[in-house]
N, C-alpha and C positions, 0 to 999 in steps of 0.2 A: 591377798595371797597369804599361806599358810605360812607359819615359821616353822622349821625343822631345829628340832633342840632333842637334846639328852637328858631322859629327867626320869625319877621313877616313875612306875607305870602307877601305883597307886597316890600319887602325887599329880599325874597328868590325868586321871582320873577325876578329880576332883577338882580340877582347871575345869574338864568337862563340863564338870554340872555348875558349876560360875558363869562358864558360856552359854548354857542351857538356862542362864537367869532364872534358876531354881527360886522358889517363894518361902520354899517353907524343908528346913533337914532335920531331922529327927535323929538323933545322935546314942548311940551306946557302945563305945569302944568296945571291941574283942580282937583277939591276935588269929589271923593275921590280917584282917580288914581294919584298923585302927589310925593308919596312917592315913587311910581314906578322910575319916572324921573330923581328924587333926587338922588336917589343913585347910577344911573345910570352917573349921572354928576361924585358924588364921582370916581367911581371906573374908570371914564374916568381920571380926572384933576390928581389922584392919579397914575396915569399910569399902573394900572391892567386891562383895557381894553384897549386895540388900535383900537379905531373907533373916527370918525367924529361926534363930536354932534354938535346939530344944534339947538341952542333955535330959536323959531320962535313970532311972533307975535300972530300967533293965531293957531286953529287947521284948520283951512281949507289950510292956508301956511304949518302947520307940514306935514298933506297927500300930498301935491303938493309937498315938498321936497322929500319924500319918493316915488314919482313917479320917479322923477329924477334920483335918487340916485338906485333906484333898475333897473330901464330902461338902467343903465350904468352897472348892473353887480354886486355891492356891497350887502352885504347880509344885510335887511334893517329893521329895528324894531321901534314905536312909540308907545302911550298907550292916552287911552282918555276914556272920559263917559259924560252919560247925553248930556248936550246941545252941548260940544264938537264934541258929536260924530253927533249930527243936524248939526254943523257949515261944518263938514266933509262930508257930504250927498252928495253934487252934485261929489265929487272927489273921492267917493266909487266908483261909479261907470264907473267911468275911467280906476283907477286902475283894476279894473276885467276886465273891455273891452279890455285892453289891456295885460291880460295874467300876469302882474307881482308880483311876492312870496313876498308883502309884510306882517307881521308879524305884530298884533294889537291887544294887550290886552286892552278889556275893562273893566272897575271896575261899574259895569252895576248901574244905578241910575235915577229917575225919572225927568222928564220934566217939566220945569214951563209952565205958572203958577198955583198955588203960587209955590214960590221957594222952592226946597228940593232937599238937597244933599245927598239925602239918600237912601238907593237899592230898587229897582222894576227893574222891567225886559221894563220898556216903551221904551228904547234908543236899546235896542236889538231889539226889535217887528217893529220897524221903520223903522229898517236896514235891515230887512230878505230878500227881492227880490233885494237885490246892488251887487249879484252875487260874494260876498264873501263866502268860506267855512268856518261855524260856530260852536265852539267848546262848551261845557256848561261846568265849572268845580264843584265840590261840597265841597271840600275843600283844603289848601292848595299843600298838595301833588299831587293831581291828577292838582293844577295848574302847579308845577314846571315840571311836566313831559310831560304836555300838550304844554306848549310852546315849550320844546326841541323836543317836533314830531312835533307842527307845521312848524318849520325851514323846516326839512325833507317832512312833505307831500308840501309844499308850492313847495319846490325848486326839485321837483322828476319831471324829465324830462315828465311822462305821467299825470301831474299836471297843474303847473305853473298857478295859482290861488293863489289872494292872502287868508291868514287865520284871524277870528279873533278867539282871548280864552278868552271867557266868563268867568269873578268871581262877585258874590254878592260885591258892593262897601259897606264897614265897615265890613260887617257879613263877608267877605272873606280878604277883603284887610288889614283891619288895625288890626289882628290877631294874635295872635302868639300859632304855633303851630308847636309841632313835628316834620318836614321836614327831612327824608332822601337823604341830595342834595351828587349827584354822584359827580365821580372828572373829570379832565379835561380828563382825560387819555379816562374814557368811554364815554364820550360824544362824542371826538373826533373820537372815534372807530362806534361808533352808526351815526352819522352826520357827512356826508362826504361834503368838501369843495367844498362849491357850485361850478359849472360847468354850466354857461348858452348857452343856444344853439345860443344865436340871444342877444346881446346885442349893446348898441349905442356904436361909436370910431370912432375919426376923421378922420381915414386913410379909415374907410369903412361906411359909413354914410349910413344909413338907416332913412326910416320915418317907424315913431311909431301913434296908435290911429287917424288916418289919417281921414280927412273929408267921410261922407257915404254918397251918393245919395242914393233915394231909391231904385235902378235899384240891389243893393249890400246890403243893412242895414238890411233887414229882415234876409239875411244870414248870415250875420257877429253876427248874437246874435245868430241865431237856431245853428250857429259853438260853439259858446259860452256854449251856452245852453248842448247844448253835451258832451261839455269839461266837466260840472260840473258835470252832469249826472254819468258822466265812472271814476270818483273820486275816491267813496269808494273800491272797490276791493283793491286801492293803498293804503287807510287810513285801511283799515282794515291788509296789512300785516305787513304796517310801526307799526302801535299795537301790531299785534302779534311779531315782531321782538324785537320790546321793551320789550313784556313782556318776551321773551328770555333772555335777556340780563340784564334787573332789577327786574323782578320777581313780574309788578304789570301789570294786564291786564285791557284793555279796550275795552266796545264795544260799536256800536250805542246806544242801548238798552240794558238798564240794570235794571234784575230783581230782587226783596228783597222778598224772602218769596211767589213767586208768582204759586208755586206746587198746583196744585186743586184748586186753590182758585177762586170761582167763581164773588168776588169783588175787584177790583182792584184802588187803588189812582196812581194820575199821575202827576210826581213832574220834576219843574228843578233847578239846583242850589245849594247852598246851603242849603235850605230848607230840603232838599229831608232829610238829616243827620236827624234832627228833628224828619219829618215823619215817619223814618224808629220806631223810639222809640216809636210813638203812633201806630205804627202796632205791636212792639213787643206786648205791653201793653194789646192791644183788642185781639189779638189773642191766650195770655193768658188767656183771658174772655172769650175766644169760639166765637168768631166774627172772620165772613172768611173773610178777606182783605187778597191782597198784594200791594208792592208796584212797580210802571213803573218809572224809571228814564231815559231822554234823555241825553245823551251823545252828539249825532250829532244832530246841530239842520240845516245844510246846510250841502251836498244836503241831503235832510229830508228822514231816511233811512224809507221807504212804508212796504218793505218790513218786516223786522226783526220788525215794530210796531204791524203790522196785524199779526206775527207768534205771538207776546208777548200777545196779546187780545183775540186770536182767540178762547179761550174757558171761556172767561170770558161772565158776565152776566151785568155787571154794571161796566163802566168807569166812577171816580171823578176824573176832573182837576182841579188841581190849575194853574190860570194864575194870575202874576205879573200884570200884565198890564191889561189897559180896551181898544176895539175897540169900541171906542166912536159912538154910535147909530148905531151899528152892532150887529151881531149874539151874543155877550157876550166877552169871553174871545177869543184873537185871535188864544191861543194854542191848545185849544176846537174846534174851528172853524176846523182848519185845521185839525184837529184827527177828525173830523165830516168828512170830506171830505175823507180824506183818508177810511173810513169805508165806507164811501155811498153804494158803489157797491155790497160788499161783501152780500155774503144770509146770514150768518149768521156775527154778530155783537151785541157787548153791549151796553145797555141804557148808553149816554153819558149824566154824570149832570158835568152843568159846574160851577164853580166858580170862584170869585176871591177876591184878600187878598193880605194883605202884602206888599202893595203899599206904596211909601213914607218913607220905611223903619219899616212902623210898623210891629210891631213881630207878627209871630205866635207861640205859644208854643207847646209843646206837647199837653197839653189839649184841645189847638185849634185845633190841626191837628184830636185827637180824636172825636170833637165836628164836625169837617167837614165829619171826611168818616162817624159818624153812621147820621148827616142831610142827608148826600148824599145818604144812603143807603133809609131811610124812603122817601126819594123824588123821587126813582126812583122807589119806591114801588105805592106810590101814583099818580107820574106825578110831572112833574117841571112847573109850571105854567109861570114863567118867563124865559130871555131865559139862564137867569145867575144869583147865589145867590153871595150879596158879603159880605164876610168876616169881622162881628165883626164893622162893619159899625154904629155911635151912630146918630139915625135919631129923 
C-alpha cells in the first residue's frame, strides 16, 4: 500500500525513477529541473539506487550518454529545460530515429532572450516534431505516476520510443505537495524488467542509426512515423492497467465540467488546476464554460479532441508559448488544424499568457474565458489576444 507524504514534487519525482530501478541517469543540472538531479545523485552516492550516474558537461553530452547507455540495454533516465532542452535538439532526434526508451523529464521553462528561468511551455513547442512521445502533467501526483508509465510505455515491445513528462518548471517542480508514492513492491509488479529485443554486445555487434541515402530515408522516417502513429492503444492500456492497480486514471483528453456546455477553455499544465476554479466560479454565475485539458501532447490524440469539441460552439486556448509571426498560439494552431475538415466545429479564439512565468490567477483565467466568449461573439480581429500584456 501506497504512503501518502508531503514532499516536493521534484524530489518525489526522482523517488520515481528509484522505484523505476533506473540503470543508468545522465546528469546536467539547469534551473529549474536541478533538484530532480540532486537527489538523484543523493539516492545514488547513498546507495539506495544502483545505477550509473553520469555528470556530464552539458546537456547535449547528457542525451548522447543516454543514447549509449539505453542502445546497450540499461534502463535510462536524464531531466533538462529551457535552453537545455535547445542544447538537446539535434540528439532528440537521433534518439527517436533510432527507436530507443529513453525517459526525460522536462521542468518546462522559457527561452532567452532576455533570460528567464521561469515556466512557459516555449521549450516544449520547440521539441514537438523530434518524434518523442509527449506527456503534459498538471500536478505533482499525476507527475509521479506519469514517469512510472513512461518507463512501461517507452520500454513495451509494440513501442520502443523514447518519452518525455511534461511539469510547469517552479509552479510544479519546486512544490510541495500531497504525493501518494506507491512502494517498490508495486511498482515492481506494475513495471516489468526491461527486456530488449535488439540491443548493442560485443559478442554480437550490430550497427545502430546508420548512414541513410536517399534511395532508404524517406522510408526509414514514414517506418518511424508509424511507429508513433500505432502508440496510443499501448499508452491507453498501460493507463488503464494503472489505474487498476493505483486507482488514479488517465486519459489523452480530459474533460472538467464539459456536459452541455456549448463553451469550452483549453488548458495544459499546471494551469489547467487554476482554470478549473474559474470555471467552478462562472458557472455558478450561469456562464456555460467547460474545461479541455491535454494529457497527450505526442502522438497528438485527433481523435478523442474532435469527440471532446464536437458539440461545442466556441474553443478558448491558452498557449504558453508565442509562434513568433505565425498563426498565434502554436496549440491553437494545431487544434485549428485538426478541426479544419470537420462540417461541424467551434469558433477557435486564441490566446496567450503566462509566459516567463507570469501568473495567471483565477480572476485571469475568468477574465479570459468571458473576453474569449465576447470575441467569438463579435469576431477576433487579431490572430491571437495576449494575456495581461502592459503596452
Amino acid at each position: 500500500m501506497g504512503k501518502r507524504v508531503g514532499v516536493e514534487v521534484s524530489i518525489a519525482l526522482a523517488d520515481a525513477v528509484k522505484l523505476a530501478d533506473a540503470d543508468v541517469i545522465a546528469a546536467y543540472p539547469i534551473t529549474p529541473q536541478t533538484h530532480i538531479v540532486e537527489h538523484l545523485a543523493e539516492l545514488v552516492a547513498e546507495g539506495e539506487l544502483d545505477a550509473e550516474y553520469i555528470p556530464v558537461e552539458s546537456e547535449h553530452s547528457a542525451l548522447s550518454a543516454c543514447l549509449g547507455s539505453a542502445a546497450a540495454g540499461a534502463r535510462t533516465f536524464t531531466a533538462t529545460a529551457g535552453q537545455g532542452l535547445e542544447l538537446m535538439h539535434e540528439v532528440l532526434y537521433v534518439a527517436s530515429g533510432m527507436r530507443l526508451p529513453i525517459i526525460m523529464a522536462v521542468a518546462n521553462r522559457a527561452l532567452s532572450s532576455p533570460l528567464s528561468v521561469w515556466g512557459d511551455h516555449s521549450d516544449a513547442m520547440a521539441v514537438r516534431d523530434t518524434g518523442w512521445i509527449q506527456i503534459f502533467t498538471e500536478n505533482g501526483q499525476e507527475v509521479v505516476d506519469q514517469i512510472i508509465c513512461a518507463f512501461r510505455i517507452a520500454e513495451d515491445p509494440n513501442v520502443l520510443l523514447p518519452v518525455m513528462v511534461h511539469l510547469d518548471g517552479f509552479n510544479l517542480s519546486h512544490v510541495i505537495e500531497p504525493i501518494e508514492m506507491p512502494t517498490e513492491e508495486e511498482v515492481c509488479d506494475f513495471l516489468p524488467v526491461r527486456r530488449n529485443p535488439l540491443t548493442l554486445h560485443p559478442s554480437k555487434p550490430v550497427a545502430m542509426g546508420d548512414f541513410a541515402p536517399p534511395v532508404v530515408y524517406t522510408e526509414a522516417k514514414w517506418a518511424q512515423e508509424q511507429a508513433m502513429m500505432a502508440v496510443k492503444p499501448t499508452i491507453l492500456d498501460i493507463w488503464d492497467d494503472f489505474a487498476k492497480k493505483f486507482g488514479r486514471e488517465y486519459k489523452p483528453v480530459e474533460c472538467y465540467k464539459c456536459d452541455g456546455a456549448k463553451n469550452l477553455l483549453f488548458t495544459m499544465g499546471s494551469f489547467s488546476e487554476t482554470a478549473m476554479t474559474a470555471v467552478d466560479k462562472l458557472r455558478d454565475a450561469g456562464v456555460d464554460i467547460g474545461l479541455i485539458r491535454l494529457r497527450l501532447w505526442r502522438p497528438f490524440p485527433f481523435e478523442e479532441f474532435r469527440a471532446a469539441v464536437k458539440n461545442a460552439e466556441t474553443l478558448l486556448v491558452l498557449d504558453r508559448c508565442i509562434s513568433s509571426g505565425g498563426p498565434g498560439g502554436p496549440v491553437a494552431s494545431e487544434l485549428k488544424a485538426a478541426l479544419y475538415n470537420e462540417e461541424k466545429k467551434p469558433k477557435v479564439v486564441s490566446f496567450v499568457g503566462g509566459l516567463g512565468g507570469r501568473d495567471i490567477t483565477v480572476a485571469g483565467f475568468e477574465k479570459i474565458i468571458l473576453d474569449g466568449l465576447e470575441l467569438a461573439a463579435k469576431g477576433q480581429e487579431r490572430e491571437y489576444e495576449i494575456v495581461g500584456v502592459r503596452e
